[in-house]
BAMI-610675 format. One record per atom (N, C-alpha, C): residue in one letter; x, y, z. Coordinates in steps of 0.2 Angstrom, whole numbers, padded with zeros to 4 digits, always signed. Example, Ala and Ser with C-alpha at 12.3 -4.5 7.8 and 13.67 -1.06 7.14 Angstrom:
! residues 2
A+0066-0028+0039 A+0062-0022+0039 A+0066-0016+0039 S+0064-0011+0035 S+0068-0005+0036 S+0064+0000+0039 
END
This chain:
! residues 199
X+0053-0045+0159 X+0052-0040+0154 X+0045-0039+0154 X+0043-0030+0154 X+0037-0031+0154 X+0031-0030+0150 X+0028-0033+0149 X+0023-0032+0145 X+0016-0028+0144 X+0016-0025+0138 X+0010-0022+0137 X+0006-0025+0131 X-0002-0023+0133 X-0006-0027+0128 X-0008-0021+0126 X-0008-0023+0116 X-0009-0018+0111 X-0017-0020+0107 X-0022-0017+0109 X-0027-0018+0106 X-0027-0012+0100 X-0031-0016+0094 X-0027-0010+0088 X-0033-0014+0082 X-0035-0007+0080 X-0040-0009+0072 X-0035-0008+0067 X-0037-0013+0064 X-0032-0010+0056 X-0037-0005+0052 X-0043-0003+0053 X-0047+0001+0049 X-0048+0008+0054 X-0043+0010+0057 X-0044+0015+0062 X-0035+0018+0060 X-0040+0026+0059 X-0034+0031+0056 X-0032+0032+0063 X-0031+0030+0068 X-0028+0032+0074 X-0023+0030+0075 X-0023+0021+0073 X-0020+0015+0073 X-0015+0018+0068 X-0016+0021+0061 X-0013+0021+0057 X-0006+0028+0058 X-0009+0032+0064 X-0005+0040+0065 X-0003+0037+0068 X-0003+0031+0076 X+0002+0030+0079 X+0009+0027+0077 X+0007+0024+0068 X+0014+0022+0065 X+0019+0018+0071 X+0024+0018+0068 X+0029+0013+0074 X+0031+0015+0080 X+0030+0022+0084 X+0029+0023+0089 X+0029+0018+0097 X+0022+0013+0095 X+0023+0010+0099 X+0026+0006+0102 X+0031+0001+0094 X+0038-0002+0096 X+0042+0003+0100 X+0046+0007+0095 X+0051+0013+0099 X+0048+0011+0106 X+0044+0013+0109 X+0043+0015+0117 X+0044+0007+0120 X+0042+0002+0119 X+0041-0004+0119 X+0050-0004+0118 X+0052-0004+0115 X+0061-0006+0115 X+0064-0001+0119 X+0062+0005+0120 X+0065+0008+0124 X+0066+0006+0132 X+0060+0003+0131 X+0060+0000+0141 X+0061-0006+0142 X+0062-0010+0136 X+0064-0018+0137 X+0055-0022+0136 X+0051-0016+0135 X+0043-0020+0137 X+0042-0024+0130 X+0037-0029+0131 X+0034-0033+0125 X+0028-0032+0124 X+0027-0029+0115 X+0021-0028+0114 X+0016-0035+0112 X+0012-0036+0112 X+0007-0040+0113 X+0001-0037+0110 X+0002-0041+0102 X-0003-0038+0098 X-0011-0039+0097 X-0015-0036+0098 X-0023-0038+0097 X-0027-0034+0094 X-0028-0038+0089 X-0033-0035+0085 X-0039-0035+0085 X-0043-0032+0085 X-0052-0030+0087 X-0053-0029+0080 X-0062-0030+0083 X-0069-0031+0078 X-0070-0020+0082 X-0070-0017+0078 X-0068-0011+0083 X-0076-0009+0082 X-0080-0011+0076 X-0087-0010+0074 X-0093-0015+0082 X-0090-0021+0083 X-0093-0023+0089 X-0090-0022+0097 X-0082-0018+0097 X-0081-0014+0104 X-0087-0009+0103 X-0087-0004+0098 X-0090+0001+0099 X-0099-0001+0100 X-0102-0005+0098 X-0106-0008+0098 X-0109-0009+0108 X-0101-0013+0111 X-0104-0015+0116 X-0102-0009+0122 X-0098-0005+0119 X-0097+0004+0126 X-0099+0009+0123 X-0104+0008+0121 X-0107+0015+0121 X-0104+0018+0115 X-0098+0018+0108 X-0097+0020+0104 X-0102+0021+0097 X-0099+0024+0094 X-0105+0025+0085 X-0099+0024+0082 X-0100+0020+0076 X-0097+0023+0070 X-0098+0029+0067 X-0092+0032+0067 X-0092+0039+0063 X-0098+0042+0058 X-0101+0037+0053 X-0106+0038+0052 X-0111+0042+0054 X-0113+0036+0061 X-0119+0039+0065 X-0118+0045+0072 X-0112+0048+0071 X-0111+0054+0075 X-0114+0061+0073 X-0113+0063+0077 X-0117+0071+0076 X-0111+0073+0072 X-0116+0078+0067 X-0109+0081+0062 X-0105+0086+0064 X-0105+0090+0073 X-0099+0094+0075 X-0095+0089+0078 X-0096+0083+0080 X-0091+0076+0077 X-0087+0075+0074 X-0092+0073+0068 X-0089+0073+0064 X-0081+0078+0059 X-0085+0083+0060 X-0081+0089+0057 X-0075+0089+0062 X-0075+0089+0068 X-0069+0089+0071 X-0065+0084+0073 X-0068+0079+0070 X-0063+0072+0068 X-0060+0074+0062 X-0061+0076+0057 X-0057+0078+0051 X-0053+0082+0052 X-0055+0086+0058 X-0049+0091+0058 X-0045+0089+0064 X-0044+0083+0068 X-0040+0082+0074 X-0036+0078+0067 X-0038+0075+0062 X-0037+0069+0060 X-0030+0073+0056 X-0031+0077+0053 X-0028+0082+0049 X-0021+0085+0052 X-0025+0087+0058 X-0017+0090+0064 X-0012+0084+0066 X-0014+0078+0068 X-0012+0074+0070 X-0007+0069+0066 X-0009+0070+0057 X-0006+0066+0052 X+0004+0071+0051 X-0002+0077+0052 X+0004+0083+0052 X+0009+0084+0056 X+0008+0083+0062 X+0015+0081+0070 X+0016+0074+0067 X+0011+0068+0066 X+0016+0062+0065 X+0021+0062+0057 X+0019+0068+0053 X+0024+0068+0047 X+0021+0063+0043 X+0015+0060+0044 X+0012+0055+0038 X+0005+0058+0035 X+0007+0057+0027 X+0002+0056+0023 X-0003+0055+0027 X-0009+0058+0023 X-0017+0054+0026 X-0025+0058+0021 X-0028+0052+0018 X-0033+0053+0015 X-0040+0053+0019 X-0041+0060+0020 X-0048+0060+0023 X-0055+0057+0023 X-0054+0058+0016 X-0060+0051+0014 X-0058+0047+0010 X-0053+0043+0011 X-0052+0037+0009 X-0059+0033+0003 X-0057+0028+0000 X-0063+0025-0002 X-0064+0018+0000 X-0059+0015+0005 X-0063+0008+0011 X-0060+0010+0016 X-0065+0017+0019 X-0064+0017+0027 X-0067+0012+0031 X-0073+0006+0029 X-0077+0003+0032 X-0077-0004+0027 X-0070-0005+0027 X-0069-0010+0023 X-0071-0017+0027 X-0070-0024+0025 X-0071-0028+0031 X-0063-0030+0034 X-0064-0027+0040 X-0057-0029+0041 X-0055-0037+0046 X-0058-0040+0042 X-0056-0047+0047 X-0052-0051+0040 X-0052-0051+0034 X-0048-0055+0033 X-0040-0051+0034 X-0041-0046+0035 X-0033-0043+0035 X-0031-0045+0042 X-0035-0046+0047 X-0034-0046+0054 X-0033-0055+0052 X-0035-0057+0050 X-0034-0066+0048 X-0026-0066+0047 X-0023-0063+0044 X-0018-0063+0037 X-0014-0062+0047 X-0017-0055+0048 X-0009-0053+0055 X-0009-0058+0058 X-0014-0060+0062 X-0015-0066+0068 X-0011-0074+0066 X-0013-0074+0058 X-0007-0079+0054 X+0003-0079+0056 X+0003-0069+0054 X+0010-0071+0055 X+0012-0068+0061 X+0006-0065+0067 X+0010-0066+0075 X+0011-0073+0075 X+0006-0079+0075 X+0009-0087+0074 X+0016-0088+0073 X+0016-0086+0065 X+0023-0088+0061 X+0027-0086+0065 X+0027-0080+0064 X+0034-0075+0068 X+0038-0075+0061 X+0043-0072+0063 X+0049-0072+0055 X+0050-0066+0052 X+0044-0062+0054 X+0044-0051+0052 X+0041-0049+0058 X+0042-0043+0055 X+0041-0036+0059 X+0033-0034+0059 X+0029-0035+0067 X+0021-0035+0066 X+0018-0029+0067 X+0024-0025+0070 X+0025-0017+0069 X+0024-0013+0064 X+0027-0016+0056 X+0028-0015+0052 X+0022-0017+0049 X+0018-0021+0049 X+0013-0026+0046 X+0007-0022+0049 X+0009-0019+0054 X+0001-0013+0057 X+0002-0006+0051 X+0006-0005+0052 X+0010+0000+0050 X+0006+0002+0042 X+0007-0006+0038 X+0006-0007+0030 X-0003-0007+0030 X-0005-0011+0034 X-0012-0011+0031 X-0014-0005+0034 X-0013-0001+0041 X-0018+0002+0041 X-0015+0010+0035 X-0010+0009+0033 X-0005+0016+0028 X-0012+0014+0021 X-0012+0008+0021 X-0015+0004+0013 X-0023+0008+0013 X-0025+0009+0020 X-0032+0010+0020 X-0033+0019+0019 X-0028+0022+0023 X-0027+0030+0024 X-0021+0032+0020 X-0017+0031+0016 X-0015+0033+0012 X-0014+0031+0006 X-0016+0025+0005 X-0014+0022-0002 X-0020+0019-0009 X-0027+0021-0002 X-0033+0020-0006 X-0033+0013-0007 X-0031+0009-0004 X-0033+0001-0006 X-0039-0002+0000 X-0040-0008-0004 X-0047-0011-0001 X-0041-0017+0006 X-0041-0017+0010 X-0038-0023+0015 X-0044-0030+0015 X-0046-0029+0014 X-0051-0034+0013 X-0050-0040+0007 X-0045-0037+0003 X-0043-0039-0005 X-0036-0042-0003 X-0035-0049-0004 X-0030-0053-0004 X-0024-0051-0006 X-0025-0048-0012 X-0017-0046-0014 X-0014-0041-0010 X-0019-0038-0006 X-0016-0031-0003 X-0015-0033+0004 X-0018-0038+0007 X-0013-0042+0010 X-0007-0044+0011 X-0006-0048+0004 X-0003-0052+0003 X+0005-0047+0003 X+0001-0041-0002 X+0010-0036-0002 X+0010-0035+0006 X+0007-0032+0010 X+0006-0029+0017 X+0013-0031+0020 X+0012-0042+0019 X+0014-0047+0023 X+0022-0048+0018 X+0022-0047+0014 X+0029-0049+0011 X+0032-0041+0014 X+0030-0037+0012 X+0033-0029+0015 X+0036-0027+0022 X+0033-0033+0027 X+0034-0034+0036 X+0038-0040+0035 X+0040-0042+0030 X+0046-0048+0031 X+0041-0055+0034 X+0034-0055+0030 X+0033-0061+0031 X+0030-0065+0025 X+0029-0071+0027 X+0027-0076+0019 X+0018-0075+0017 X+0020-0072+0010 X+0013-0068+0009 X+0010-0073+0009 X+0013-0081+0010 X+0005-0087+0009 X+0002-0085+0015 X+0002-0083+0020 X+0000-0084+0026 X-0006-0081+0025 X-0007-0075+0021 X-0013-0072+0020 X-0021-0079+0020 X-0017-0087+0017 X-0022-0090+0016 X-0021-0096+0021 X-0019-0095+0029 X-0020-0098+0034 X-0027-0099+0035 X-0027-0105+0039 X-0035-0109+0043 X-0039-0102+0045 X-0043-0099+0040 X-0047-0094+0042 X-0052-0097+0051 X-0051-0102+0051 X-0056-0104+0058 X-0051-0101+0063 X-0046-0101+0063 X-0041-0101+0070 X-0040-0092+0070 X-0040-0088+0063 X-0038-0082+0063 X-0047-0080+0066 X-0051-0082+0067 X-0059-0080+0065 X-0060-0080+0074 X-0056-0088+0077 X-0058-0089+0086 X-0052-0080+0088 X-0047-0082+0087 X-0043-0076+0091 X-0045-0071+0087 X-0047-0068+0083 X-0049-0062+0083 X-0057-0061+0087 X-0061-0064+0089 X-0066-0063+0091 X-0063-0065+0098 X-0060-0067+0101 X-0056-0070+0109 X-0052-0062+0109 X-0049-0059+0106 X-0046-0052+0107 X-0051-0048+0108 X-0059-0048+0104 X-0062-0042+0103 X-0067-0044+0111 X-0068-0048+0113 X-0070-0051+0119 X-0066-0047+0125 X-0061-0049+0124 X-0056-0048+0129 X-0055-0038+0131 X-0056-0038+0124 X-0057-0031+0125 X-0060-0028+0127 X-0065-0029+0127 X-0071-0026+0130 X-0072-0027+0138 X-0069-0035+0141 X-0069-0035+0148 X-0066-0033+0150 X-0058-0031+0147 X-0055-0024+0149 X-0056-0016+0149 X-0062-0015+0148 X-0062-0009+0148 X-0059-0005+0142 X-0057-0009+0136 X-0058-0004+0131 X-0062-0002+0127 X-0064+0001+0124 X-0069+0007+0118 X-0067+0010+0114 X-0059+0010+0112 X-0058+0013+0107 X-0049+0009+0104 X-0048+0013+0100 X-0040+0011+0098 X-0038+0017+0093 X-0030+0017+0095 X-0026+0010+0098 X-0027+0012+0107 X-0026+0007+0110 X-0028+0006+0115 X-0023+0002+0119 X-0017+0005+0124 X-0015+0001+0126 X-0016-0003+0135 X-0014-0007+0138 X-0014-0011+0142 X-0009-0012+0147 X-0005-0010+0151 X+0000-0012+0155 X-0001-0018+0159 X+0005-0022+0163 X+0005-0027+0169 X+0001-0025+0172 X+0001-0018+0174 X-0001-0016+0183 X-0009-0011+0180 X-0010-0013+0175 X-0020-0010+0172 X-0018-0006+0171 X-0011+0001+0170 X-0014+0008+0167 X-0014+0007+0160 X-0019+0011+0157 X-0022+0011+0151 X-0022+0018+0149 X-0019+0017+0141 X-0018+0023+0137 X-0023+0023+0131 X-0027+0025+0129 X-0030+0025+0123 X-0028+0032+0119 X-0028+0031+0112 X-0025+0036+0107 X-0019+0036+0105 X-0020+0038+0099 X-0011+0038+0097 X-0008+0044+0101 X-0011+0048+0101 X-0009+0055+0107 X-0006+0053+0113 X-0010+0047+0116 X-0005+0046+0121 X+0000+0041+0124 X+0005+0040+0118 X+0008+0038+0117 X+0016+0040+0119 X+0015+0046+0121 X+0022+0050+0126 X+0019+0049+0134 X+0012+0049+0135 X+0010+0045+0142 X+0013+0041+0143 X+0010+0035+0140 X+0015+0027+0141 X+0021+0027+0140 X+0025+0031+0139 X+0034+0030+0137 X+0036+0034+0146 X+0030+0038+0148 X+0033+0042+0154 X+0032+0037+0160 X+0025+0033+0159 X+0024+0030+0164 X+0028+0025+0163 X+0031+0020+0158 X+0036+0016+0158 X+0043+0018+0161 X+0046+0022+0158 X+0050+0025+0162 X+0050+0030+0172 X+0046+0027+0172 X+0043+0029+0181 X+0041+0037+0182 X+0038+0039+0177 X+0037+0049+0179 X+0031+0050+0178 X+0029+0047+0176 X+0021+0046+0177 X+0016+0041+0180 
END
C-alpha cells in the first residue's frame, strides 16, 4: 500500500480549502495518508517564507482574492479575516498527535474541524473546549485533548524538523514514496493523476 506523507497547519486556510479531498484521493488508490503537523510559522522561518503580515500588500491583496476563488470551487464557507488567524496552534496540534496515537476517529475529519473552527466558525483552536468539540466531532475521545503535552510537543517539533529536510515551505504539502511533491490545496487533482500513473 502506498504511502503519502501529509504535512499540514491547522492555522492555514489552505489546509482548511483542501477539506477531505485528500482522504478521497488517498482511498481511491489504496494509498495511506500519514499525518504531520508543522510549526508552519518556524517552516516559513527556516525557507525563506513571511508570515502574511510581513508581505508586501500586492501579496497580500491577492491572497484574499485567491483565498475567496478558491473557498468558492471548494463549496466552503470562509472568513477572511477571521479573528485567530495566528492563533497558537500547538495545543490543537497536541490534541491531533494524541488521537493519530489513539486511533478510534476519522483524522480527516479532525483536520477538517479545527482548521473549518479557525476560517469559518471564529473560534480560538488554542482554547481546549474547541478542541475538545473538534475531537468528539472526528469520532474521537475529547479527553485526549489533555494527553502528555511532552510527547505531543517531541513529534510536533520532529514533523516540523522533518519538514524542512524535505524540502517543504509551505502547506498542505504533500510527500510520495518515490519524493514527488505537491504543495497547495490546488494541487490536489496533480496528486490523484500521478497516483493513478498520468502524471
Amino acid at each position: 500500500m502506498p504511502q503519502i506523507d501529509y504535512f499540514f497547519s491547522l492555522l492555514s486556510p489552505y489546509t482548511y480549502l483542501a477539506g477531505t479531498r485528500p482522504e478521497a484521493v488517498a482511498a481511491r488508490h489504496g494509498a495511506t495518508l500519514v499525518y504531520k503537523p508543522v510549526d508552519i510559522f518556524a517552516v516559513f522561518a527556516r525557507t525563506g517564507g513571511l508570515p502574511v503580515r510581513d508581505r508586501a500588500p500586492a501579496r497580500q491583496e491577492m491572497r484574499l482574492q485567491e483565498l475567496r476563488r478558491q473557498a468558492k470551487k471548494a463549496g466552503l464557507p470562509i472568513n477572511l479575516a477571521p479573528p485567530y488567524p495566528a492563533a497558537n496552534a500547538a495545543p490543537a496540534s497536541y490534541g491531533f498527535i494524541a488521537a493519530q496515537s489513539a486511533g478510534g476517529g476519522d483524522l480527516g475529519a479532525l483536520v477538517h474541524a479545527l482548521t473549518r473552527a479557525v476560517w469559518a466558525e471564529d473560534r480560538d483552536i488554542a482554547e481546549e473546549a474547541v478542541i475538545k468539540a473538534a475531537l468528539d466531532e472526528a469520532g474521537f475521545d475529547p479527553g485526549l485533548a489533555d494527553w502528555a503535552m511532552v510527547q505531543g510537543a517531541e513529534t510536533y517539533a520532529a514533523n516540523t524538523e522533518e519538514a524542512v529536510n524535505r524540502g517543504v515551505f509551505g502547506v498542505p504539502f504533500w510527500i510520495t514514496e518515490t519524493d514527488e511533491r505537491f504543495w497547495g490545496q490546488d494541487r490536489i487533482d496533480d496528486l490523484d493523476a500521478h497516483l493513478a500513473g498520468t502524471l
